[in-house]
Each structure stands twice: as structure tokens, then as C-alpha cells.
N, C-alpha and C positions, 0 to 999 in steps of 0.2 A: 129845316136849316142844317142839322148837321149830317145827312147824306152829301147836300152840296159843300159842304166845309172840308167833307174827307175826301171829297173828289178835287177838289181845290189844292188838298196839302198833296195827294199823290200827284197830282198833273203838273205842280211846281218845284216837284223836290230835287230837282238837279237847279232848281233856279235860286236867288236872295230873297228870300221869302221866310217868313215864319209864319205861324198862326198861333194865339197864344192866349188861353182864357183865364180871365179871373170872374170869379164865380161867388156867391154871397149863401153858396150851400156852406155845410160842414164837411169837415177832410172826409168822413165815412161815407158821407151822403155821395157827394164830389164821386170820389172811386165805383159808386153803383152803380150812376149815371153815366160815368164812363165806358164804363163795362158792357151797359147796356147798349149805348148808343155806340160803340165802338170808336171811341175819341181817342187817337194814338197822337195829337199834337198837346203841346206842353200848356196845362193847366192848374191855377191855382185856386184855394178852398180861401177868399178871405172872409170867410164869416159871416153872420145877418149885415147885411145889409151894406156887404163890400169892404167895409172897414176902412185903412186909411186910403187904400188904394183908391175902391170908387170914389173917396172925400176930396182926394188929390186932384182926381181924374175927372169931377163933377158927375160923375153917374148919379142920374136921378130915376134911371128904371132900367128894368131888365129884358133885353139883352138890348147894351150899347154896345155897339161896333164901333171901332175908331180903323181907319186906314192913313199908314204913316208910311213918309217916304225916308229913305235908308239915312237919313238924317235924323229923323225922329220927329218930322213937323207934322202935324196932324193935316194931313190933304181930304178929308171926307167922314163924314159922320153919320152912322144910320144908312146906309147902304145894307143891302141883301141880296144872296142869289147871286144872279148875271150879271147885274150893275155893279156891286163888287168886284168882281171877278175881273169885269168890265176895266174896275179902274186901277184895281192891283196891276192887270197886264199894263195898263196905259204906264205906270209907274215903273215898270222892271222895262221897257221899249224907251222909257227915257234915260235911265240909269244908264241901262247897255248903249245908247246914244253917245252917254257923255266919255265913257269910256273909250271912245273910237278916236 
């Protein structure tokens, strides 16, 4: 997953896009993992078990994906890979639509 995650954030970064993790490691643990997997987009350590974030967010396992459009509405859940990617673009082709 996150080979395609950092190919993702370079292939869109001129574009409105973020990528943005919260994570249910600890901040030490968080930084190792990062390190290791070379995770350069913005991520958060909220603790076992996601804290109030996944509580907010209803995360019931690990790793939920939410895809939001520049509004903040939750347009897809549990996507990976190409399908993601798939519908992130679907979403920045309609933005730049409405913009025209």
C-alpha cells in the first residue's frame, strides 16, 4: 500500500490533493514506520486504537481509507490501489470542471 500511496502523492502534487494519515501507533513507533516506509505525506500518531479521531470517524479497523471531495463529503470508503487513485482523479476532473 504505501509504495502506491507515495506514487500517488508525487503524481498529484501540483494538483488539490492531500494524503493524510492517522494512525492508532504511538508518536515513536509512527516516526519508525515512517522512516522505514518512506511516508513524506502528513501523518498523525493518535494512539491505541485511534483515539477520538477514529471514534469521530467510526474506524472500526485498520487501515480505513476515506476519499473526500474538496468539500469534505466523504465520496468512497475502503478503496485501494488503482481504484483509489481511480476516483481521486474522477474527483480533481470534476472540481477543475466546475472551475471552468
Amino acid at each position: 500500500m504505501f509504495p502506491h500511496e507515495r506514487s500517488l502523492v508525487a503524481k498529484l502534487a501540483d494538483k488539490p490533493f492531500a494524503l493524510i494519515g492517522v494512525n492508532s501507533d504511538e508518536a515513536d513507533k509512527l516516526k519508525a514506520i515512517q522512516q522505514k516506509h518512506q511516508i513524506t505525506w502528513r501523518s498523525f500518531a493518535a494512539g491505541p486504537g485511534g483515539g477520538a479521531i477514529a471514534k469521530a470517524w467510526n474506524v472500526s479497523g485498520w487501515p480505513t481509507i476515506y476519499v473526500l471531495d474538496e468539500n469534505g463529503v466523504i465520496r468512497a470508503k475502503n478503496l485501494r490501489d488503482a481504484a483509489m487513485e481511480q476516483k481521486v482523479e474522477q474527483l480533481l476532473a470534476a472540481m477543475a470542471a466546475k472551475a471552468k
